[in-house]
NUDODREN-915767 format. One record per residue (C-alpha): residue number from 1; residue in one letter; x, y negated, z negated. Coordinates in steps of 0.5 Angstrom, whole numbers. Example, Ala and Ser with C-alpha at 12.3 -4.5 7.8 and 13.67 -1.06 7.14 Angstrom:
2
resi=1, resn=A, X=25, Y=9, Z=-16
resi=2, resn=S, X=27, Y=2, Z=-14
//
This chain:
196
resi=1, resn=X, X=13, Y=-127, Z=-54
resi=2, resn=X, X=8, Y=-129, Z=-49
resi=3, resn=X, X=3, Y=-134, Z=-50
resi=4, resn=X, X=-4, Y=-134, Z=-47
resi=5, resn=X, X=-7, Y=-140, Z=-44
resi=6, resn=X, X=-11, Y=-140, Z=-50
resi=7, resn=X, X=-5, Y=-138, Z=-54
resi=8, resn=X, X=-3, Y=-145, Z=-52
resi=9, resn=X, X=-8, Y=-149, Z=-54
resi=10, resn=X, X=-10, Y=-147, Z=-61
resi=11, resn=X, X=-1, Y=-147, Z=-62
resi=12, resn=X, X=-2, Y=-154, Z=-59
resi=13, resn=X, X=-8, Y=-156, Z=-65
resi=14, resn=X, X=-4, Y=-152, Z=-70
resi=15, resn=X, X=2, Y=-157, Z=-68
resi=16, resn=X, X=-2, Y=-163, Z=-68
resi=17, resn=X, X=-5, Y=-162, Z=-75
resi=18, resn=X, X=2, Y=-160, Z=-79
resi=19, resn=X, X=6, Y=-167, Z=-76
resi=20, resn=X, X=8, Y=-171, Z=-82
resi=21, resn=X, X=13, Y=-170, Z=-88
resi=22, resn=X, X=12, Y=-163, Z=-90
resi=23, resn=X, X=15, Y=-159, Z=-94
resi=24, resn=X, X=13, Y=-152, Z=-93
resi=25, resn=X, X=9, Y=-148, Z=-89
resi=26, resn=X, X=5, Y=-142, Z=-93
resi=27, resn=X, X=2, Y=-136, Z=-88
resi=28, resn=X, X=-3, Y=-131, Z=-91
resi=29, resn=X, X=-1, Y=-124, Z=-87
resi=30, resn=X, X=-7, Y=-119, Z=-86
resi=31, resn=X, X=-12, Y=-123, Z=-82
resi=32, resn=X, X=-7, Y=-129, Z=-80
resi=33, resn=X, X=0, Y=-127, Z=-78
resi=34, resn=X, X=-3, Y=-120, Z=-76
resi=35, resn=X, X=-9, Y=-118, Z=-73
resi=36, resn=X, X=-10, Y=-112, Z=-77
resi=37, resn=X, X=-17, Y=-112, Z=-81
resi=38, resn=X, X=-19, Y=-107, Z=-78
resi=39, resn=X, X=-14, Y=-102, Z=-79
resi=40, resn=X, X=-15, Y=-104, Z=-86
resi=41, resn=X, X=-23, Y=-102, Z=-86
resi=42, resn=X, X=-20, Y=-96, Z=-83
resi=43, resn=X, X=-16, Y=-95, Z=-88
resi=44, resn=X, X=-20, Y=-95, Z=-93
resi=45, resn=X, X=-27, Y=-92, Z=-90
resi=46, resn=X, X=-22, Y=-86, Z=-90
resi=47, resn=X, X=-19, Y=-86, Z=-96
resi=48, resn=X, X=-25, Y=-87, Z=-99
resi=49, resn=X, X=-30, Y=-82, Z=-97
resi=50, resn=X, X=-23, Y=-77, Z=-99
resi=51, resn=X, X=-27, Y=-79, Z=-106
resi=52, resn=X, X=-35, Y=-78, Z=-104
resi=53, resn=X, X=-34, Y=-86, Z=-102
resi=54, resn=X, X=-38, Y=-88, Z=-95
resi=55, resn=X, X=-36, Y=-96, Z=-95
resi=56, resn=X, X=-39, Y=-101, Z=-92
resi=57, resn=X, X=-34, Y=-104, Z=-87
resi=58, resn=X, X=-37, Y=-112, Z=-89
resi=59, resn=X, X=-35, Y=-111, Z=-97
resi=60, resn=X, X=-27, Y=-110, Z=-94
resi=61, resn=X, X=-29, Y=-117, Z=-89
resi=62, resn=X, X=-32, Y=-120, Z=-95
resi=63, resn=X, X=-26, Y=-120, Z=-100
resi=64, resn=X, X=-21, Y=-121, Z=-95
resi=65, resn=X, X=-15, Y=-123, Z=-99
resi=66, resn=X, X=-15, Y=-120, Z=-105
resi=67, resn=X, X=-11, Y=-115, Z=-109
resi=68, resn=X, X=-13, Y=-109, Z=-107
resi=69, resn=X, X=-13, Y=-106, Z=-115
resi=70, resn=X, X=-19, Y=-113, Z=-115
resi=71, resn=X, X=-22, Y=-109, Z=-109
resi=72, resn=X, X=-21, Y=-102, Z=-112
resi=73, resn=X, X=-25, Y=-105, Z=-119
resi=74, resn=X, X=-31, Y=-108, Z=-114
resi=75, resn=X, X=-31, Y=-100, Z=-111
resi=76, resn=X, X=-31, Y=-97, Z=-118
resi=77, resn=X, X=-36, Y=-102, Z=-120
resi=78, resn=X, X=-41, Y=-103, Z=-113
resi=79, resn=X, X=-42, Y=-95, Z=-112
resi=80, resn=X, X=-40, Y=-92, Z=-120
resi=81, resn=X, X=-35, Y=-88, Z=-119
resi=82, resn=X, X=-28, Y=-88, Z=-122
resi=83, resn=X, X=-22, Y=-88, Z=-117
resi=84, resn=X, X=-15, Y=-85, Z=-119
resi=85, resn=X, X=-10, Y=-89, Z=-120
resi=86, resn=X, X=-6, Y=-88, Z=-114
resi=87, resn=X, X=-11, Y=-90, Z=-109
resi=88, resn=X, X=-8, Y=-96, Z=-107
resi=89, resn=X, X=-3, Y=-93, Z=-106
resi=90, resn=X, X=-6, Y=-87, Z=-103
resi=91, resn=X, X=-10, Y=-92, Z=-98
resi=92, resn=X, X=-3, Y=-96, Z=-97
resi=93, resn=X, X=1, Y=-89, Z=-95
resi=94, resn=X, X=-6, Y=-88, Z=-90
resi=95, resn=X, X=-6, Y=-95, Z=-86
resi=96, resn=X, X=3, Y=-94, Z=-85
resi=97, resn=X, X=2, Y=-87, Z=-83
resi=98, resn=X, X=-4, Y=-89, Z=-79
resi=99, resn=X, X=-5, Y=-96, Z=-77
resi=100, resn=X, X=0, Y=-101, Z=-78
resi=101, resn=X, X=4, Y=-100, Z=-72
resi=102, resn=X, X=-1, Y=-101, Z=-68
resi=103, resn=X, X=-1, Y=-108, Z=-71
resi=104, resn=X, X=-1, Y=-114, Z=-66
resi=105, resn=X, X=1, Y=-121, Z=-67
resi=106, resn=X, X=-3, Y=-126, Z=-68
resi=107, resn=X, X=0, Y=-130, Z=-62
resi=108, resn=X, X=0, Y=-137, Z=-63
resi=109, resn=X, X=1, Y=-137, Z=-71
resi=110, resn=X, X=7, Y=-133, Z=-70
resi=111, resn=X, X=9, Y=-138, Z=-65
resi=112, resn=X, X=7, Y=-144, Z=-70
resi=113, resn=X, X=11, Y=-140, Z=-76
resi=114, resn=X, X=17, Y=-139, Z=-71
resi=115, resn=X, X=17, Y=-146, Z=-68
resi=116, resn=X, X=18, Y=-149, Z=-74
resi=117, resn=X, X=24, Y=-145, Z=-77
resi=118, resn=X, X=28, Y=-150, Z=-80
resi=119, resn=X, X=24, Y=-157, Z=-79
resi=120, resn=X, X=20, Y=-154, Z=-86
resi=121, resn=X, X=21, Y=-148, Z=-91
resi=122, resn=X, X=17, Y=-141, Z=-89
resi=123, resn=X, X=13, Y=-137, Z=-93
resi=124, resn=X, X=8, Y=-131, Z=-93
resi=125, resn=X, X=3, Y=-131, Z=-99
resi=126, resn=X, X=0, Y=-124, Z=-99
resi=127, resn=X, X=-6, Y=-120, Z=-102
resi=128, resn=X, X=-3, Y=-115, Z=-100
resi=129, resn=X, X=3, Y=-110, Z=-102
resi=130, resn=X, X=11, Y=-112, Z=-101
resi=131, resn=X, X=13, Y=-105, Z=-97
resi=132, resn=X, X=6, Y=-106, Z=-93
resi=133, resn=X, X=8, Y=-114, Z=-92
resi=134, resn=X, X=15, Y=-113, Z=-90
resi=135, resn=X, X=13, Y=-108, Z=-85
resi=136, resn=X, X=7, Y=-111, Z=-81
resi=137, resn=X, X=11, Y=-118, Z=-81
resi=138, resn=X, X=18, Y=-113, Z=-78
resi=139, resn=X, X=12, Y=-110, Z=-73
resi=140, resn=X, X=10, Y=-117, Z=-71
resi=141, resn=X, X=16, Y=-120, Z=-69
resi=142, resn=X, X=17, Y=-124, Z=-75
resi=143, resn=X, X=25, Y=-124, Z=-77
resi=144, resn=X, X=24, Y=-124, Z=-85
resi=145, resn=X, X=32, Y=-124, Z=-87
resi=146, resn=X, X=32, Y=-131, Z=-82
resi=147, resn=X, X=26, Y=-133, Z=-81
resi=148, resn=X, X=22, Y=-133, Z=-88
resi=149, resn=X, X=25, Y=-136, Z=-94
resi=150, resn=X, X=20, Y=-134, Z=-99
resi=151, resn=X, X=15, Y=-127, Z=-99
resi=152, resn=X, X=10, Y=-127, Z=-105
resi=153, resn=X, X=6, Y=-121, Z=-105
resi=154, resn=X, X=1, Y=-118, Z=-109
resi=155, resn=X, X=2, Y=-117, Z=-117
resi=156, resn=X, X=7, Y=-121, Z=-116
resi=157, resn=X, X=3, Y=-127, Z=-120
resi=158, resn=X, X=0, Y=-127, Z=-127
resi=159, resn=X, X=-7, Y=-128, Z=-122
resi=160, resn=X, X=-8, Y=-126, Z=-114
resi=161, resn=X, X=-12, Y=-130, Z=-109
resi=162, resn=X, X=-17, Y=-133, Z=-111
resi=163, resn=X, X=-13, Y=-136, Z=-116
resi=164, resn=X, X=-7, Y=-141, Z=-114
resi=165, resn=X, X=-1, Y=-137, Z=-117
resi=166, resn=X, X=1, Y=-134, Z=-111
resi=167, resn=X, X=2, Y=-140, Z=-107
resi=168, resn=X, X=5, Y=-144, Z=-112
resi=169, resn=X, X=10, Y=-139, Z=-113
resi=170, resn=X, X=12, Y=-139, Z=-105
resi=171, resn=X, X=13, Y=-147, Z=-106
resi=172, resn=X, X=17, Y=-146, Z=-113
resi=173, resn=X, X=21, Y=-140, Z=-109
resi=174, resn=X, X=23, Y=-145, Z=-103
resi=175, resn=X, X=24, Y=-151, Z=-108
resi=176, resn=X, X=18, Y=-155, Z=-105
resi=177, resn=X, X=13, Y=-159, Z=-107
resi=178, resn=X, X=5, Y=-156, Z=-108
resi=179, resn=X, X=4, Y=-161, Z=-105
resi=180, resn=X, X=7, Y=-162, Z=-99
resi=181, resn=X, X=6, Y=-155, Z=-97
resi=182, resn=X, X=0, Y=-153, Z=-91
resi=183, resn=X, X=-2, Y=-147, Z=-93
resi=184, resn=X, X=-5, Y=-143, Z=-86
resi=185, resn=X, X=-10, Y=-137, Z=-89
resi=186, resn=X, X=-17, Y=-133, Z=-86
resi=187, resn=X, X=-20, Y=-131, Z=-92
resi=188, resn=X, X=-25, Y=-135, Z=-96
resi=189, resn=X, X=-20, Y=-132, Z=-103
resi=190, resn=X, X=-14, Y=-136, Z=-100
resi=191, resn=X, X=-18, Y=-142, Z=-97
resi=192, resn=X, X=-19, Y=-142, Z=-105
resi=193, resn=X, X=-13, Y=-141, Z=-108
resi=194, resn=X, X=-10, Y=-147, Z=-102
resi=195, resn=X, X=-16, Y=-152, Z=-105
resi=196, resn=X, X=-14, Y=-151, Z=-112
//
């Protein structure tokens, strides 16, 4: 993969800031590794108006690393509707046939995740779904058998981001201390979780 000049400088700063005595390295996914939050908008406008729905993008921007059945409750409750069981599934089926292998990396987070394999334990932590998940990181380059030893995704934990479940099941998984893990995160829910 090449790195841009810009590239360059933002892995340079991401280096800089995880020198030290770490454990692991935790990387949300959609909107970290993967440039594809757009694509997600996408989705579900699509799958929604399927449903009389007419979304506002922002809401989707604005809960950015939550469980989608958290998102799907917000919709129900924001716009009165009650959605069908299967629409997360129905808007995962949508963005895979559509968009996700139009999923780009996110260069320089995907050159820091792959730089420090074997210096620290990896993990992705996501609000999204482990099919969707293992997908977009196969798109974007990320070897998961050899590269990442701990995938947590949603459902997985009692509660989701914002809450810090997941994470912490991603330090339990790769036998390190929640302590001495960087978690590297795009959304105010994960920035959340990380804190906690």
């Amino acid at each position: 993969m090449e790195l841009s000049e810009s590239d360059l400088a933002k892995l340079k700063i991401l280096d800089e800031k995880t020198e030290g005595d770490y454990e692991a390295f935790l990387y949300d996914c959609d909107g970290t590794l993967a440039d594809n939050m757009g694509a997600h908008t996408l989705s579900y406008k699509e799958v929604l108006a399927n449903h009389g729905v007419d979304l506002d993008g922002n809401l989707i921007q604005e809960t950015a690393g939550w469980p989608e059945i958290k998102v799907f409750e917000l919709i129900n409750q924001k716009y009165g509707v009650t959605l069908p069981a299967s629409i997360s599934a129905d808007k995962s089926a949508v963005f895979a046939a559509k968009y996700v292998d139009q999923t780009r990396p996110i260069r320089f987070v995907v050159a820091h995740l792959q730089k420090n394999v074997g210096r620290v334990k990896i993990g992705v932590v996501s609000g999204g779904s482990r099919e969707h998940v293992l997908k977009t990181l196969s798109v974007i380059g990320v070897d998961v058998e050899k590269q990442v030893g701990a995938v947590v995704c949603a459902g997985e934990t009692p509660r989701g981001k914002p809450f810090p479940d997941p994470f912490l099941a991603a330090a339990k998984a790769l036998g390190a201390d929640p302590t001495k893990c960087v978690v590297f995160e795009d959304a105010d829910a994960g920035v959340a979780a990380a804190k906690e």
